[in-house]
C-alpha positions in Angstrom: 54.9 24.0 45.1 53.0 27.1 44.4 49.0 26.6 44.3 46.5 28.9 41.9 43.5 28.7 42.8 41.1 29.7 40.1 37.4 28.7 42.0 34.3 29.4 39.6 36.4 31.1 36.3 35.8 29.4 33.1 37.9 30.2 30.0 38.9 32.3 28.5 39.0 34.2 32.2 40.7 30.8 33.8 43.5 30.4 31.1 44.4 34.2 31.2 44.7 33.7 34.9 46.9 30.7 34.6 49.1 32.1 31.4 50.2 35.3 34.2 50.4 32.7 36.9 52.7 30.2 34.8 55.0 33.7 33.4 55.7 34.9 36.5 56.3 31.5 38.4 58.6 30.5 35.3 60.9 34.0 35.9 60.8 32.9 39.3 62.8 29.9 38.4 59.9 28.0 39.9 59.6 24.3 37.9 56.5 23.1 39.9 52.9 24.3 40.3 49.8 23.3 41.4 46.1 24.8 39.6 42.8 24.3 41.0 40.2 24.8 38.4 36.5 23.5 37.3 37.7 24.6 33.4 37.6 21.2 32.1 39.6 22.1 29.3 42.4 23.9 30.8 45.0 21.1 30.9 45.5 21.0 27.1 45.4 24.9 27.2 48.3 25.1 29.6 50.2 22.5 27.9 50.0 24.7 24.4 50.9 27.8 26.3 53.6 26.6 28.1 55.4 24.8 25.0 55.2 28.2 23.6 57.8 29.4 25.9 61.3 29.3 24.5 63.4 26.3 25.9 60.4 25.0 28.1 58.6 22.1 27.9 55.7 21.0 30.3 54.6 17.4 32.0 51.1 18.1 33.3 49.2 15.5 35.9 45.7 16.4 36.3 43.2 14.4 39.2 39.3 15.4 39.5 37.7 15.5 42.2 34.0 13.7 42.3 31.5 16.7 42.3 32.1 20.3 43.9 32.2 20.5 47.6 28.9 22.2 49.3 31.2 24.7 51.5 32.9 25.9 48.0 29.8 26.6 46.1 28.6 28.3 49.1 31.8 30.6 49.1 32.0 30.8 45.2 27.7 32.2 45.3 28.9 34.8 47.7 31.8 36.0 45.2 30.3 38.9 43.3 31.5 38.2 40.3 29.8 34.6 40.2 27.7 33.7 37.5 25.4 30.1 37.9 26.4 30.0 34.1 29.8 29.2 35.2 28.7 26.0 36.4 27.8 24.8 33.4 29.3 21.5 32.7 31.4 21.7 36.0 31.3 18.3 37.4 34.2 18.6 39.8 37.4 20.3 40.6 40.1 19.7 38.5 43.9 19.9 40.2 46.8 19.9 37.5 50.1 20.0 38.8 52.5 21.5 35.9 56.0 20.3 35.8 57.8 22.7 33.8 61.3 21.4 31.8 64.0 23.2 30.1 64.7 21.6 27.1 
């Protein structure tokens, strides 16, 4: 299973992110991945995108974590791009693993 890891990015950054990630895994041939993501909304984002996809449909499982880890925040603050706006909301790290069908 392939992992994207998508640390501190909120949409619409984190579903841009995961729409390349899902397009090029699915010419791939790959039918299982793995995204890491604080973007609470993300699961029902990737669900719409991927049932957009000509003769795919998706099963999605998503677990949260309880809170963000001290070592990530430390690693995400050092990132330039971060932003403590991005952790608005963020109340743990969500990990949805996409199962992608043909239909």
């Amino acid at each position: 299973m392939t992992n994207l890891d998508l640390n501190f990015h909120r949409c619409p950054s984190a579903m841009t992110m995961a729409r390349i990630f899902i397009a090029e895994k699915v010419e791939e041939g790959e039918v299982e991945l793995s995204i890491t993501s604080i973007e609470p909304m993300l699961e029902s984002h990737i669900k719409a995108f991927v049932n957009t996809i000509e003769g795919r449909s998706v099963v999605c499982d998503s677990h949260k974590s309880d809170g963000i880890s001290d070592d990530k925040l430390s690693e995400w603050k050092s990132h330039q791009m971060f932003d403590e706006d991005d952790l608005e909301n963020a109340d743990g790290v969500y990990t949805i693993v996409v199962k992608i069908l043909h239909i």
